[in-house]
N, C-alpha and C positions, 0 to 999 in steps of 0.2 A: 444546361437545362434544355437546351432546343433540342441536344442532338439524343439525350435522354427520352425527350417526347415522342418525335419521331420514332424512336426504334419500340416504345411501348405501342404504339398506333400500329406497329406492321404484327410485333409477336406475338399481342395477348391474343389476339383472336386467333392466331394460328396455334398459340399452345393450349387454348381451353378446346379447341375442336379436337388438335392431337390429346388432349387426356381422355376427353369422351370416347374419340372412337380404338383409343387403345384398351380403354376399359372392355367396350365391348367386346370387341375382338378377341383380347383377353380371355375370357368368357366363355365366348362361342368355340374356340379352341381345346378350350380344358374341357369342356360338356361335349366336344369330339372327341377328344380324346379319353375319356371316358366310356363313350359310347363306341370306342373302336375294339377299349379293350375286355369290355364286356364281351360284345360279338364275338370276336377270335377265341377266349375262351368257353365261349357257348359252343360254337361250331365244333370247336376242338373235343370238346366234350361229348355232343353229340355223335359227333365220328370214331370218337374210342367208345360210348356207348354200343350203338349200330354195331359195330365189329365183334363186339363181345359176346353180346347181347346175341346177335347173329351168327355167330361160330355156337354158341350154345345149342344155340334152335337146329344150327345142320348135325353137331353131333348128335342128339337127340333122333332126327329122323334118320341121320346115318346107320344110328345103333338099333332103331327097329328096323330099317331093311335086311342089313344083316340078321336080326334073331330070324325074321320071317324066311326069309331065302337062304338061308343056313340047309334045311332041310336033309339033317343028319350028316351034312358034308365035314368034314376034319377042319378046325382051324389051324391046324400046326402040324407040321412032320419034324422030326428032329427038334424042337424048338423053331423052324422055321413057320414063319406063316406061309397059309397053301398059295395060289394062285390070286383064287378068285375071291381072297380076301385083300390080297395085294391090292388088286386092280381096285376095289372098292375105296380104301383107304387110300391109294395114290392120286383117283379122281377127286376127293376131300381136299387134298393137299392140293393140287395143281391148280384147283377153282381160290383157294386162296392164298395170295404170294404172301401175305403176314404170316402163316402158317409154316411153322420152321418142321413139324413133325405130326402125327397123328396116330394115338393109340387106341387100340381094344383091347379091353381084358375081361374073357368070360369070367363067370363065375369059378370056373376052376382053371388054372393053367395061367402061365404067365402071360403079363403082357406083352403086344405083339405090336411092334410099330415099320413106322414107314422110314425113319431114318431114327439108329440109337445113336449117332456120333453126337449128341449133345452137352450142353456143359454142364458141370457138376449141380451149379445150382440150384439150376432148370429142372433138371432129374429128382434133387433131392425136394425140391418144392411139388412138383406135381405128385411125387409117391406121396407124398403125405395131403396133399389135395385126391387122389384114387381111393385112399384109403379111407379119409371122410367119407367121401361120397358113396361108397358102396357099404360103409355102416350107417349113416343118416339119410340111404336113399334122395339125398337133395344134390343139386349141382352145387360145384365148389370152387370160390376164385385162386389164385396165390400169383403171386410178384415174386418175381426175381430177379437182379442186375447181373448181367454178364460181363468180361471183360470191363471191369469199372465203374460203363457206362451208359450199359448196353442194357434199355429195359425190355422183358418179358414176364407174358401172361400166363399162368399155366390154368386150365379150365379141364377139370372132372364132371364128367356129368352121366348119372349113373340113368339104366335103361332096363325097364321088365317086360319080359316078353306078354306081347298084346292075349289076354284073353282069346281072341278069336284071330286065327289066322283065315278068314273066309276071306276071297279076292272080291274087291271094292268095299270093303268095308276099311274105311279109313282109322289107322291109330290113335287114341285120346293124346290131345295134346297136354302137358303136365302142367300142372298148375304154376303159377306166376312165382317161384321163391319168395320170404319174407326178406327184408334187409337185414335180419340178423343170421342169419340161416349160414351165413360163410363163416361166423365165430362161432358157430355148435361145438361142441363140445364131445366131440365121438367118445370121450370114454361111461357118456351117461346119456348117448342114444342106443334105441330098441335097435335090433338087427333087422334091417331092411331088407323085402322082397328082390335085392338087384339082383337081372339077371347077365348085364352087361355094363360094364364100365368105358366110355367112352371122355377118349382124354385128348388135347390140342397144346402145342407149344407155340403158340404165338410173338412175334418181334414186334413191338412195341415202337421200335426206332425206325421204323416209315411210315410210321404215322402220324399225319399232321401236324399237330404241334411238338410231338416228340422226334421229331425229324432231325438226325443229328447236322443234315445240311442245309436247315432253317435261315431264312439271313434275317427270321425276327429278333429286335434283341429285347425280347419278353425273355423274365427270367422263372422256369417252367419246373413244375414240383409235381407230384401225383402223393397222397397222403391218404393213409389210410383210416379204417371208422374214428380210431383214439387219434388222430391228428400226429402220426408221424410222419415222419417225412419217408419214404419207400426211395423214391426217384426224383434225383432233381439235374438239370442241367443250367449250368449260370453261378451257381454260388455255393457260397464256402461252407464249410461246416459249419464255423459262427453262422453264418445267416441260415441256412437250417434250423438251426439249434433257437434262434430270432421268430422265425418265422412259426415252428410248432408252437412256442411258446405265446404267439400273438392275440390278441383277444378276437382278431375274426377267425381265425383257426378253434381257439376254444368254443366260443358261439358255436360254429358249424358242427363240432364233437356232440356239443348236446342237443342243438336242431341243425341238420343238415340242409340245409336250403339254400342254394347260389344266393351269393350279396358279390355288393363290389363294396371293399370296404380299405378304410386307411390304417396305418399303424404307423409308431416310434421305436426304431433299436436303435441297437447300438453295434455294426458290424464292421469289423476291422478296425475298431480304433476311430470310426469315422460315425458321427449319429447321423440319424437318414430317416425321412418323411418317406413312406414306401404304400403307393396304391396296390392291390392285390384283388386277384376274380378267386371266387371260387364256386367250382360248378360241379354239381356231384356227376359220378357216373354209372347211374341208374343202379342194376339190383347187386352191383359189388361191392356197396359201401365206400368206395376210394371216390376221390374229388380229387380232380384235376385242379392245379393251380399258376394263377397266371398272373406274375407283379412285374413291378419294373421301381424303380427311384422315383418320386415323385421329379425331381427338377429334370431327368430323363425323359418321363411324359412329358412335361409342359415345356420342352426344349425351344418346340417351335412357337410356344406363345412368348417365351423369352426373345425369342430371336426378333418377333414382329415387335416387341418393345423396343429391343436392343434397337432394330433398323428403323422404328419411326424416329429414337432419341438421335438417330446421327442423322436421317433426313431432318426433324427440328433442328439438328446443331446447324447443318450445311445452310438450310433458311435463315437463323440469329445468324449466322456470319455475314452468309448477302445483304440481312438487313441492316447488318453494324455498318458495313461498306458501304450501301446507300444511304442511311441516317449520318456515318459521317461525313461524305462527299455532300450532303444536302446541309447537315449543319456549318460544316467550315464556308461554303459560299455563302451562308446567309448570314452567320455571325461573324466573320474576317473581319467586317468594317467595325462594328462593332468593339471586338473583340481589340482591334488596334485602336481606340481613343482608350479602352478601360485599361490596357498596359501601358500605355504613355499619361494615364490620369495616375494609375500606381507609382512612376517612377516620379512623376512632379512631386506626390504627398511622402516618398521616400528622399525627397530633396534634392531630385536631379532635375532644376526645374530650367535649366537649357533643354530638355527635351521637347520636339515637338510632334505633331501628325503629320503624317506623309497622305497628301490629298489624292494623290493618285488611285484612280481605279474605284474613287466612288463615289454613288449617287449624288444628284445634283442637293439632296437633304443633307447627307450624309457631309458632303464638301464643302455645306456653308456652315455645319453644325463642328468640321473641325476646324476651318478659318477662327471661327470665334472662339473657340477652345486653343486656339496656338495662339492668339492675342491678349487672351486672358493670361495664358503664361507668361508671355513678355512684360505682362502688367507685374506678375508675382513675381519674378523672377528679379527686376527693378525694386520692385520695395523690400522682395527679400535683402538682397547686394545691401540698400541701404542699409536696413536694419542691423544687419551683420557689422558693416561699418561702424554704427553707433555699438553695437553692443561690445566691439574692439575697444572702443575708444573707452566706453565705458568703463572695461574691464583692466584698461590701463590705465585708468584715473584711478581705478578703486587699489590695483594693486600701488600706485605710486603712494596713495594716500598710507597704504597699508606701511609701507618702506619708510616714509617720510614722517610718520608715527615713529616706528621703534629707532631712527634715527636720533630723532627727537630724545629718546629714553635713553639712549647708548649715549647721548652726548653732554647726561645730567654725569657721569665718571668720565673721564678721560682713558681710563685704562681697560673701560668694556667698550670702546667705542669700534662700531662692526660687528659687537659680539654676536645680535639675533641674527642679522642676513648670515654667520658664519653657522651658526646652529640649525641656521632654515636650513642651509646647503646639504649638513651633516646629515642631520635628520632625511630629507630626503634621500641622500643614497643610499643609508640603513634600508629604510622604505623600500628600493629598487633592489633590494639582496633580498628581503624578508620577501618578496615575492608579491607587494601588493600591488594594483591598480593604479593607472598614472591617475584616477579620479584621487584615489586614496592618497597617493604622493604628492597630488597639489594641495591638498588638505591639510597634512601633516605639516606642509611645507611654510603654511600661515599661520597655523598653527603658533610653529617655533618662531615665528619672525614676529609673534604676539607674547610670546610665553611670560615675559617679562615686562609687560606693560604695568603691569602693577605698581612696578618700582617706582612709578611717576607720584603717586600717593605717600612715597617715603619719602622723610626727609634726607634733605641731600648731607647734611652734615657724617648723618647713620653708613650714608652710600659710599664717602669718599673717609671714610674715619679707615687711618692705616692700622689702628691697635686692635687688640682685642675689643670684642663687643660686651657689650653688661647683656643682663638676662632680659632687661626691657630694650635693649636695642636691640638684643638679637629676635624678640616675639615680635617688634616692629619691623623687620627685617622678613619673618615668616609671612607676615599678613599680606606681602605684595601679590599671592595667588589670589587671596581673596579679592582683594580690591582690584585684580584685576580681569578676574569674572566678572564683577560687578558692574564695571566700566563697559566691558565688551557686550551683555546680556542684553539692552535695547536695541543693537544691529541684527535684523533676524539671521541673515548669511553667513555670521557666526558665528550663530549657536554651535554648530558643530565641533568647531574648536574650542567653545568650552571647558570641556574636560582635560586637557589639554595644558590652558594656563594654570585653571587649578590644582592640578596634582601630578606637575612634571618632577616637584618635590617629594612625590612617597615615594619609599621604600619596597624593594620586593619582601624583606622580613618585618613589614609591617610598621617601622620604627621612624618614619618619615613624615611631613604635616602637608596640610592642615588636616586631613580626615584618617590619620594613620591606616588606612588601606592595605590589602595585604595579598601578595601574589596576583593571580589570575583576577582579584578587585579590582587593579587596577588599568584603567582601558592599556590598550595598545600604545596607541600611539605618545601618550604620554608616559608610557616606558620608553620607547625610542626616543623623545626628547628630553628624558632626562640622561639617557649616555653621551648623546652628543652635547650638551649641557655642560655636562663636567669634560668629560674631554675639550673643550674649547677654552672650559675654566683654567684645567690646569697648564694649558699650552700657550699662556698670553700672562702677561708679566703684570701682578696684582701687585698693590702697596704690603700686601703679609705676605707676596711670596714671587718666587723667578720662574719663568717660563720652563713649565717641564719638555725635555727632550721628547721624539717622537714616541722611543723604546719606552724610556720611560710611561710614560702617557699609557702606552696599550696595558705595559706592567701593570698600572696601578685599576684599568680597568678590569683587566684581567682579577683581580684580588677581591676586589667585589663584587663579584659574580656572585649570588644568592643569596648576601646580604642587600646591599643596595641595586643589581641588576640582574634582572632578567638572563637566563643563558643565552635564551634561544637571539636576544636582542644584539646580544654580545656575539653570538656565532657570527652573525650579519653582518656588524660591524667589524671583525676579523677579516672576517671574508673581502668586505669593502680596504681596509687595508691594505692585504696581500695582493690587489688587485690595482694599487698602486691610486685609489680615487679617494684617499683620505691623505690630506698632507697639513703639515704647519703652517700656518699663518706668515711667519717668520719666522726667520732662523732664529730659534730657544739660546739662550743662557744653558749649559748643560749644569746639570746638576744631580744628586743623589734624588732616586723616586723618596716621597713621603706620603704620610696619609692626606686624604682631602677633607 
């Protein structure tokens, strides 16, 4: 109890402080983390914006410098572009390294670029982005994955030559695109005034977040207006297929508005709590997208739980090892009177305290505690004494009883101490308790006390009995419960005297009982009963031989005896602890 106290007086308050400030921390962590992964997809966002957005804007004035400074010059010999269409379109290219290629295509005559070695993709996305764009006169986005993995933009943006070529008069800038304007539908737009189609292949993959040598491990999507997935780097088809299907993904399909929002799938087999950004970007309709695992984010708020519970555990251990070095010094004295007080009330009352090493309270409080002993330990010895003494006045008394009744026949005389003996070692085979064995034991050395209530004419008559000698003859069970019932200490044996005469097939007195009715122990003394009967030389008959003897036990098994009683007492035979009285008369077995 001390050492229990002390250790709640050092922990509680160190573990209600540790849940608060883990809660907090907790907390403050995840709303970081949160707020980190907002920002990185906003910036992200914005910077594939900006590039878009801004490669638009330069072809746009690239394609009116060109109309204007054209000034009837050839854009193409051979299919080749001239010169000084080169040079134009080269300096486009070299101002931006995202820029893989850069096309012109007047209104008549193919298009002319700065590099065709492009991939199939790329090519076949932007033709069909050129071709928008110079039937619905609007600029026009397309996506395409190279090699796999490898995302690119392809951007048409078509160009009419300026009303007024006068110098300083600057070109109208074009209107802002709507956000649907990239899913028009060219085969139900008017034909547009273009006079110039200006086209850009942009790489995708150095750019910020799509950076294939990013060491974020945000896992990064770009999806387009219906919420499919176009590009993603981190994850598997399943989580794709997860992810468009997700309800912040649906949301944004039908209002497009950055959230930071959470979801449930189920990807690889594995269900997963998954935070995710989504940030549109701007007039392409596609939103960039930016998740990770939930337990991923909050890695590092796990970790500061993880590492407060093992700082908490390292503190409970210091404090078990100071509460217990603090409670064994102050309960040891203690502690040795309350185990020398258990071993005295467990009866070891020679034990005493060892005074040594304690207080001057402590020293005189076990002086008087070791004197007390000596007092108990003295009147125990006595009492034990007496209760010896007693115990062999009682059993003598007990002896000297059925001696008395053995000695009303001359030819039973010894018979009960012979049947106590019996009986007990049955007892010691059947497996019971030496309490039970001494029980059984006075039992049998009582069983026939009744006989004292018979007449001794009845007792010592060597003939046959008549039917009223023989019911005076049964009655000794009775009359000898009756005798016995005012000694409380052996009621037990009871049952015992009464009915060591029934039968296991029920056909035996005074209360005809039957099988498993009747108790134990007065099965057991009625085998050794008859066995002692038939092995001791009666006026109707000669002492049966040993062989004999077991025979005829043997034969009444299930009639008059129990098996299991009989196994017992086989067993006690072949184990050489059942012998004759004296050497028998041999004789043919008969019935008993």
């Amino acid at each position: 109890m001390l050492f229990f106290m002390l250790l709640l007086v050092g922990i509680v308050p160190m573990l209600a402080s540790s849940a608060l400030l883990v809660g907090q921390n907790r907390d403050l962590l995840e709303n970081q983390e949160r707020d980190i992964l907002v920002n990185e997809a906003v910036a992200d966002s914005r910077n594939l914006t900006y590039r878009l957005v801004g490669m638009r804007k330069q072809l746009h004035q690239a394609g009116l410098s060109l109309l204007i400074s054209d000034q009837g010059r050839a854009w193409s010999t051979n299919e080749a572009p001239e010169p000084w269409l080169i040079d134009n379109l080269s300096a486009l290219n070299a101002n931006n390294p995202s820029v893989v290629s850069v096309y012109a295509s007047p209104a008549s005559g193919e298009a002319l670029a700065t590099n065709r070695d492009m991939p199939r993709e790329a090519l076949h996305s932007l033709g069909l982005e050129m071709t928008v764009a110079r039937q619905t006169g609007l600029p026009q986005y397309g996506f395409a994955v190279v090699d796999g993995d490898r995302p690119m933009a392809t951007l048409a943006v078509p160009v009419s030559r300026p009303a007024s070529n006068s110098p300083g008069v600057a070109p109208p800038e074009p209107e802002e695109p709507a956000d649907d304007l990239a899913s028009a539908d060219p085969t139900e737009a008017a034909e547009a005034d273009v006079d110039l189609v200006m086209a850009a292949v942009m790489d995708l993959s150095t750019v910020g977040a799509l950076a294939s040598d990013t060491s974020d491990a945000l896992d990064t999507a770009i999806i387009d207006e219906d919420g499919r997935v176009m590009w993603s780097r981190g994850m598997s088809p399943e989580a794709q297929v997860a992810l468009s299907e997700s309800p912040p993904v649906r949301g944004f399909v039908r209002q497009p508005l950055g959230q930071l929002s959470e979801y449930s799938a189920e990807i690889d087999g594995d269900a997963q709590e998954m935070l995710v950004r989504l940030a549109p970007l701007g007039e392409t309709g596609w939103a960039l997208v930016a998740q990770r695992p939930r337990a991923a984010a909050f890695r590092a708020a796990d970790r500061l739980v993880i590492n407060t519970l093992l700082a908490s555990l390292l503190v409970v251990l210091l404090a078990l090892v100071v509460a217990a070095v603090a409670a064994r010094r102050l309960s040891e004295p203690v502690q040795r009177l309350a185990e020398t007080s258990h071993e005295i009330a467990a009866g070891n009352f020679g034990r005493r305290v060892e005074t040594g090493g304690l207080t001057l309270e402590l020293a005189e409080l076990a002086a008087d505690f070791n004197r007390m002993g000596n007092h108990v330990e003295m009147y125990v010895g006595e009492l034990k004494r007496a209760a010896q003494a007693n115990r062999e006045l009682f059993i003598g008394s007990l002896r000297a009883f059925a001696a008395a009744i053995d000695a009303k026949d001359p030819y039973t005389r010894g018979h009960s101490e012979r049947v106590a003996l019996l009986s007990r070692t049955i007892a010691r085979h059947l497996g019971m308790s030496e309490e039970e064995q001494h029980h059984i034991w006075i039992a049998a050395l009582l069983h026939d006390v009744g006989k004292i209530g018979v007449d001794d004419r009845i007792l010592k008559k060597s003939g046959v009995l008549t039917d009223e000698e023989f019911t005076q003859i049964k009655a000794h069970t009775v009359i000898g419960e009756e005798i016995l019932t005012p000694i409380v200490d052996l009621r037990p044996m009871l049952p015992v005297v009464r009915l060591h005469h029934e039968n296991w097939n029920g056909r035996g007195y005074p209360d005809g009982l039957k099988g498993e009715q009747i108790p134990l122990m007065a099965r057991v003394v009625a085998v050794a009963d008859t066995f002692d009967a038939v092995t001791t030389n009666r006026p109707y008959q000669d002492a049966y031989s040993l062989e004999d003897a077991v025979a005829t036990i043997r034969r009444l098994v299930g009639s008059r005896f129990d098996a299991k009683v009989v196994t017992a007492f086989l067993s006690a035979c072949e184990a050489g602890e059942i012998r004759l009285p004296r050497i028998p008369q041999r004789r043919a077995a008969s019935a008993v």
